[in-house]
N, C-alpha and C positions, 0 to 999 in steps of 0.2 A: 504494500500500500504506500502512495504517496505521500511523503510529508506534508504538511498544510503551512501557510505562510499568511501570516494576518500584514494588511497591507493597506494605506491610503495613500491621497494624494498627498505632496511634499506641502507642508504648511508656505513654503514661500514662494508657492508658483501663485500668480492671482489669478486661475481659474480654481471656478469651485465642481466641475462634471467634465471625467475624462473617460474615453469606454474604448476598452482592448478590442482591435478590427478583427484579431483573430479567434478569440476566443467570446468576444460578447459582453464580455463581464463589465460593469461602468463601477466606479469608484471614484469616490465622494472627498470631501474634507475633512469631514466631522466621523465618519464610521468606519472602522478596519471593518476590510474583505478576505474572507480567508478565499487565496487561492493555492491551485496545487508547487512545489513547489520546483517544477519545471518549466511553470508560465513563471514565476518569480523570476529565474534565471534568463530567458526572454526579455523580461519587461524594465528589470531593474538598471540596467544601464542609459536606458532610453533618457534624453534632454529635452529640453525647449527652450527655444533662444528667448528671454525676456530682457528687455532694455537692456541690451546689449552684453548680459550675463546669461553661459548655459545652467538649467537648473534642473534640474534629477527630477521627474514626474512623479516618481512613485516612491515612498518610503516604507521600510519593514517596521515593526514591531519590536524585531530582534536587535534592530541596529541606534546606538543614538546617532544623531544630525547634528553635525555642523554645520554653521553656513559656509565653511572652509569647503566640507566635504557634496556638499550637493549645490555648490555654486562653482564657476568656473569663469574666468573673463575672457569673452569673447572680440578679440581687437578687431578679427575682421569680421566683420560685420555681416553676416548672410541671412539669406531667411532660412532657418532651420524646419528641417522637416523630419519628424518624428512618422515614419511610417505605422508602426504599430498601434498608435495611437489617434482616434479623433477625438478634437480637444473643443469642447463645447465654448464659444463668443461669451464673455458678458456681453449683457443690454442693459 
């Protein structure tokens, strides 16, 4: 049996609804998702360029965060495209 992995989104991305293209699964701010821990391995490296810093989508349970560790400064400047992921607009 598969390990489970309690998981949200990264508190300093400012979207609040992101949902895995592969597997379906959407993940929130406020509520860990247990997923298996194969999609974990998948998803957890995933970025999004926010003002001009990359930032880790998804965060464990198991791990603490730094802004050191799930931020990254991006000098050149691209639009970043996380495949795996659609990242729902604020309005």
């Amino acid at each position: 049996m598969s390990k489970k992995i309690k998981v949200k989104i990264n508190p300093l991305l400012n979207k609040t609804i992101v949902r895995d293209t592969v597997s379906g699964i959407v993940f929130g701010t406020k509520d860990w998702v247990e997923i298996p821990s194969d999609t974990w391995e998948r998803l957890k490296s995933n970025k999004y360029n926010q003002g001009g810093e990359r930032i880790v989508v998804l965060i464990a349970d198991t791990e603490e965060e730094s802004s050191d560790e799930s931020t990254e400064d991006d000098k050149d400047a691209v639009e970043e495209v996380v495949e795996d992921f659609f990242i729902a607009e604020e309005e």
